[in-house]
Kinemage of the C-alpha trace (Angstrom):
@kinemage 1
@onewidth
@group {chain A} dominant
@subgroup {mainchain}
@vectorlist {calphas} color= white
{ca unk a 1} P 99.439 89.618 82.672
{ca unk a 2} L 96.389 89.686 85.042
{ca unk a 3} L 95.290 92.801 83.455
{ca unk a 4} L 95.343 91.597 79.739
{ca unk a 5} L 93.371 88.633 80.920
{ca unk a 6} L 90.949 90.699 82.491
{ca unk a 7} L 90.505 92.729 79.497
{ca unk a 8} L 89.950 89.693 77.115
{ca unk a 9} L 87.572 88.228 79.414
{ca unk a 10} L 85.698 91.593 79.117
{ca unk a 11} L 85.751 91.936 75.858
{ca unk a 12} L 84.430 88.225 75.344
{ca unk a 13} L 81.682 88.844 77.338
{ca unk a 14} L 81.060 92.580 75.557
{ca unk a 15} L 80.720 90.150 72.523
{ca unk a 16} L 77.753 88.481 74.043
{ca unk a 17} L 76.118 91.105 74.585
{ca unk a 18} L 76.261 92.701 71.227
{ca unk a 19} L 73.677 91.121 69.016
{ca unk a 20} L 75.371 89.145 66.258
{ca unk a 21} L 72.534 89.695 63.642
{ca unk a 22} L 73.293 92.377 62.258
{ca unk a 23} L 72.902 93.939 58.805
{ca unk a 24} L 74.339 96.476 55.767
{ca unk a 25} L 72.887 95.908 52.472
{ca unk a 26} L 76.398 94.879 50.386
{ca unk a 27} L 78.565 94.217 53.494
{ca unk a 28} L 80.068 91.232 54.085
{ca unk a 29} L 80.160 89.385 58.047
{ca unk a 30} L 84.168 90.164 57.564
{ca unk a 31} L 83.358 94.027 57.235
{ca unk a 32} L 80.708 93.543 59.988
{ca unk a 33} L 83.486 91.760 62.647
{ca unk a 34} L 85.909 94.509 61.728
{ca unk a 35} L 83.395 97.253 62.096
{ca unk a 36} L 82.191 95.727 65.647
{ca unk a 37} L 85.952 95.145 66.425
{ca unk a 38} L 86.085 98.970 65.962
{ca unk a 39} L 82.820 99.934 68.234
{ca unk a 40} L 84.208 97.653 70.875
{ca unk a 41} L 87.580 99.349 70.825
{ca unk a 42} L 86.361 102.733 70.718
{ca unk a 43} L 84.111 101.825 73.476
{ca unk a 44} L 86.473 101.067 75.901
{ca unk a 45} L 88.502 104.324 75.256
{ca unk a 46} L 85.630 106.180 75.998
{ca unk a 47} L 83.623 104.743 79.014
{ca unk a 48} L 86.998 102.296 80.395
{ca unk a 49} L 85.738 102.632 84.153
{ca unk a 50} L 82.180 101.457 83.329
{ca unk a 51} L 82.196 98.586 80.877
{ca unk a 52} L 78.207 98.167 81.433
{ca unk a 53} L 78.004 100.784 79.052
{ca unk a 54} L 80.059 99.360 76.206
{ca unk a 55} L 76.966 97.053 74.499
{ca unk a 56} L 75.095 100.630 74.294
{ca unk a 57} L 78.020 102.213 72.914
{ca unk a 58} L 78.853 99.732 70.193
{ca unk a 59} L 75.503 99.173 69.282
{ca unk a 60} L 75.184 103.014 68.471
{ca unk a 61} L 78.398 102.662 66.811
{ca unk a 62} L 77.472 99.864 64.553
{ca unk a 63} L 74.242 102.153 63.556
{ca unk a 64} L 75.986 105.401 62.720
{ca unk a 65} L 78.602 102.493 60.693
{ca unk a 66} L 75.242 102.068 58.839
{ca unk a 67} L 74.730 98.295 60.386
{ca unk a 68} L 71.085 97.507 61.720
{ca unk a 69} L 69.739 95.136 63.815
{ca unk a 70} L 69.076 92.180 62.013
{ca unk a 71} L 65.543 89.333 63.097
């Protein structure tokens, strides 16, 4: 149980650091939470034992997922 916490308080702070403007030319915010839901997952499979890494990671993701930074 402590673990799962743990790993939705990480998450939820992983979420603050992603920017939330964000934008795809025809994509809806849905597509854009389940595309970031998908960075953030993938993130943590690949870097679990350094989660400083994860905003890099998802932000890259969200790129190559054809998102951009939004002003």
């Amino acid at each position: 149980m402590k673990t799962m916490v743990l790993l939705l308080c990480l998450i939820s702070s992983l979420s603050a650091c992603v920017p939330m403007s964000y934008v795809k030319t025809g994509a809806s915010s849905a597509e854009f939470e389940q595309d970031k839901q998908a960075c953030i997952y993938d993130a943590q499979l690949h870097v679990n034992n350094d989660p400083m890494m994860w905003p890099m990671l998802v932000s890259q993701c969200l790129r190559v997922k054809g998102w951009s930074p939004g002003r």
